[in-house]
N, C-alpha and C positions, 0 to 999 in steps of 0.2 A: 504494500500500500504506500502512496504515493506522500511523503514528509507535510504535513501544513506549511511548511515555507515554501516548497514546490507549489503545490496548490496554490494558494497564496498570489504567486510569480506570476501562475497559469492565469487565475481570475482576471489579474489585473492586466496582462496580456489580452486577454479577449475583448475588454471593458476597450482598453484604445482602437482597437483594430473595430470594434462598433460604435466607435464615436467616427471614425473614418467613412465607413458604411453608409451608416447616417447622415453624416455630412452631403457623401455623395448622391443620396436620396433626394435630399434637400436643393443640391445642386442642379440634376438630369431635372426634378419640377420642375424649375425657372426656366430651365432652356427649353425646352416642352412648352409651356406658357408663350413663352416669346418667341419660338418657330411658328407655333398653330397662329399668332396675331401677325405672324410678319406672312405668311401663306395669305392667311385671311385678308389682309390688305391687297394684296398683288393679284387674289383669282377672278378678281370681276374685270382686270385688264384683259388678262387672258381668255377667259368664256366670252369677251365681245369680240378678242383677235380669232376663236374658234368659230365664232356667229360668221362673222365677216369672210371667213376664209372659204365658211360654206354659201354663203352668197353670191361668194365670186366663180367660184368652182363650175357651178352649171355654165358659166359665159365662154367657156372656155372650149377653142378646138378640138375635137377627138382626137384629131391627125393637122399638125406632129404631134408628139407624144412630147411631153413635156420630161426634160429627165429626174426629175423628181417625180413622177410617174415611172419614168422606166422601168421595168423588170429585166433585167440581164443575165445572160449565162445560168438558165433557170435550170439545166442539168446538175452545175457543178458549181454554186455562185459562191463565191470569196465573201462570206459573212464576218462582222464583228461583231460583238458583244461590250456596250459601255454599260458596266456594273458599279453598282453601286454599295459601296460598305462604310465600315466607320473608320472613325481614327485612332480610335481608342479602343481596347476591351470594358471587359469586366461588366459586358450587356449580356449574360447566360450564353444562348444558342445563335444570339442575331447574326453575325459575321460568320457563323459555320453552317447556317442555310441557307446565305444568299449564294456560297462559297459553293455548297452540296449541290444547291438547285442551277445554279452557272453549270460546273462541269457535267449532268444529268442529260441536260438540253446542248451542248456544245459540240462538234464533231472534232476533228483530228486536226484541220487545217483552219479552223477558225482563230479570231484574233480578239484578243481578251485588254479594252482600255478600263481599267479598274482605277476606280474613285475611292477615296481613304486608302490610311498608311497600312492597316490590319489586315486587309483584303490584296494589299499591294505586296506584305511583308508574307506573306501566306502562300504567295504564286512565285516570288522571287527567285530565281535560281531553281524551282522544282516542275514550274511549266514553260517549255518552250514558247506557248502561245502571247506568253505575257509580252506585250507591247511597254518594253522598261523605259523607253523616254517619252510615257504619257504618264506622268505627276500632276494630278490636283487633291485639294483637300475637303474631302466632307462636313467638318466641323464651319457653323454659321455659313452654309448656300447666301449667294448671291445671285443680285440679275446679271452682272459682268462677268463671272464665276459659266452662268451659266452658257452665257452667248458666246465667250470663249471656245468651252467641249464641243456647241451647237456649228461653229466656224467650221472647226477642224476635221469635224465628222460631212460638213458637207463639201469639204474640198477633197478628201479622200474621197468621197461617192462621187464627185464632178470628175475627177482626176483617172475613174477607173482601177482607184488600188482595191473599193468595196462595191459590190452589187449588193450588199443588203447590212443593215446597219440594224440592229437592235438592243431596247432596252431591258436592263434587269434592275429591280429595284423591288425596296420589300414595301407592300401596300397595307394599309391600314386596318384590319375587318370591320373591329370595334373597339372599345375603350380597352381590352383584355387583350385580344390577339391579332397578329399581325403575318402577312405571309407572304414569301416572294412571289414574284408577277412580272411577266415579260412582256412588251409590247413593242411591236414595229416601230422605228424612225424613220427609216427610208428604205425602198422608197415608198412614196404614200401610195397610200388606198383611196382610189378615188371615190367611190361606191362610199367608206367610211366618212368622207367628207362632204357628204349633199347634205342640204339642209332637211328637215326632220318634215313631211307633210303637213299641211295644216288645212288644205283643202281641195279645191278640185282645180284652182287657177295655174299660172304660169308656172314650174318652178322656179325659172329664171328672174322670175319677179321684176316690177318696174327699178332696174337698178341699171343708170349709165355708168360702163368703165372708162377712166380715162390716163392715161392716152389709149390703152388697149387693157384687155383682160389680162394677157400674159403680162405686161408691168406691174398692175395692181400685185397679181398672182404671187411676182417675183422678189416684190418690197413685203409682200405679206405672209407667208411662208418661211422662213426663214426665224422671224418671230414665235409663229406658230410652234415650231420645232423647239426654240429655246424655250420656249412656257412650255412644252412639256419636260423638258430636261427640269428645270426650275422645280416646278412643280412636282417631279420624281425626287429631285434632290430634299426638297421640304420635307416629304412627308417619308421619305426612307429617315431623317435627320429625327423628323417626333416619335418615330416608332424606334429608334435608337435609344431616343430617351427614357421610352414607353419601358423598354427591356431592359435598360438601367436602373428606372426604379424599381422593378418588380425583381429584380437580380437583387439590388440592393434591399430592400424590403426585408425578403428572403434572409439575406445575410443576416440581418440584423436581427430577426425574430431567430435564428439560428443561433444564434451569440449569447442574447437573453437564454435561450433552454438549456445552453452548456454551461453558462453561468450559476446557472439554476441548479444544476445537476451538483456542476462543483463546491458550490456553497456548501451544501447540502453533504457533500464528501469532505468537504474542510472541517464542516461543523462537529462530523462524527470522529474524525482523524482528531480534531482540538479534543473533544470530551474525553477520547479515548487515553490521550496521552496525560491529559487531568484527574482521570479517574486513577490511571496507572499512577502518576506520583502521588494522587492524596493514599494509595493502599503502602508505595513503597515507605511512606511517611508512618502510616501510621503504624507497618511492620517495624520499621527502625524503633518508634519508640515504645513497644509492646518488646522489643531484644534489650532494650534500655532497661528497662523496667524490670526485666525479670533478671538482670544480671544484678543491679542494685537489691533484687532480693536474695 
């Protein structure tokens, strides 16, 4: 059995390592709070840039094909995959299902642009596929952050290095759970992009482009793309936080029960070593006593 001074040590070990826990419980809230308000401000630009873009969509030529429409090399196409992870641990599972559900869905020759240092440190040197001079960082998404990744990804698909660009990113369910989710960036679906019926008229609706369709198309699109990056980056970022609290949580009620336990193992360890000196006591002076007689 284990000394009350070790115990002791133990407790008081546990006690800082759950003020740490806690701490960071307290912390992943706040950023949780101020991701969901700073999304919140930003998706009503967005759902007017997605209104708009279905607007423009019907005006637009069947032929040519616009190459953000394009579908290329549908036998064998040169896919990437922009995933998305954190920067950090110590969020339970989050970083090793986005990690799980990436490699599930990926084939042999695809190319892996990975967002956070966790997700980057995890492919390093162990996947060929990892694209090692694409660095960004997940921690507080931006709209420059995002139009950045949004850039890059479409001069690779302009360029011919990608025919098909996709997202991974872990989506929200509800306030509990959260789960990876994959969605097309390029190139678009046109079909996804018509606007929603609303009656029997036009779809094309009374809308002048100007100077042309494909200019509107060309300034508006590209946008479109970054509000979804944006908007993936947010809300992989609160479900981040989501899994930190609940990790941390965890932890902490975990700290309290061993606490618990140990106390409780100190308490009987201190009696026990109390009860043994008040008997060695009272033997000494019971050997006392009888020798004075």
């Amino acid at each position: 059995m284990p000394s009350s001074k070790l115990l002791k040590e133990r407790i008081e070990s546990i006690q800082d390592t759950m003020k740490i826990t806690n701490a960071m419980y307290l912390i992943s809230s706040s950023k949780l709070r101020k991701a969901r308000k700073n999304y919140q401000n930003v998706s009503p630009y967005f759902n007017r840039m997605r209104d708009t873009i279905s607007r423009v969509v019907p005006h637009l030529p069947e032929e040519p094909v616009h190459p953000f429409f394009h579908e290329r090399n549908i036998a064998n196409p040169k896919r990437a995959y922009i995933v998305l992870t954190a920067d950090k641990g110590m969020a339970g599972a989050y970083n090793q299902n986005i990690i799980k559900f990436l490699k599930e869905n990926a084939d042999e020759n695809d190319r892996f642009y990975v967002i956070g240092q966790t997700g980057y440190r995890a492919l390093y040197h162990k996947d060929p596929r990892l694209v090692e001079d694409f660095h960004y960082g997940a921690t507080e998404p931006t709209l420059q952050r995002a139009r950045d990744i949004t850039m890059d990804a479409i001069d690779d698909f302009k360029t011919g290095k990608l025919d098909e660009i996709y997202l991974i990113y872990t989506r929200i369910e509800n306030a509990l759970t959260s789960e990876p989710t994959m969605v097309r960036l390029l190139p678009l679906d046109r079909a996804h992009l018509q606007p929603a019926p609303k009656g029997l008229g036009d779809p094309k609706g009374d809308v002048e482009m100007f100077p042309s369709a494909w200019t509107v198309f060309e300034q508006i699109a590209p946008i479109y793309m970054h509000g979804m990056i944006f908007g993936a980056m947010t809300e992989s970022f609160c479900a981040e936080q989501s899994a930190r609290m609940t990790a941390m949580d965890s932890a902490t009620k975990n700290a309290n029960d061993m606490i618990r336990e140990l106390q409780l193992e100190y308490n009987r360890t201190r009696q026990g070593s109390i009860t043994q000196e008040i008997t060695e006591i009272i033997g000494g002076a019971a050997a006392v006593q009888d020798r004075a007689e």
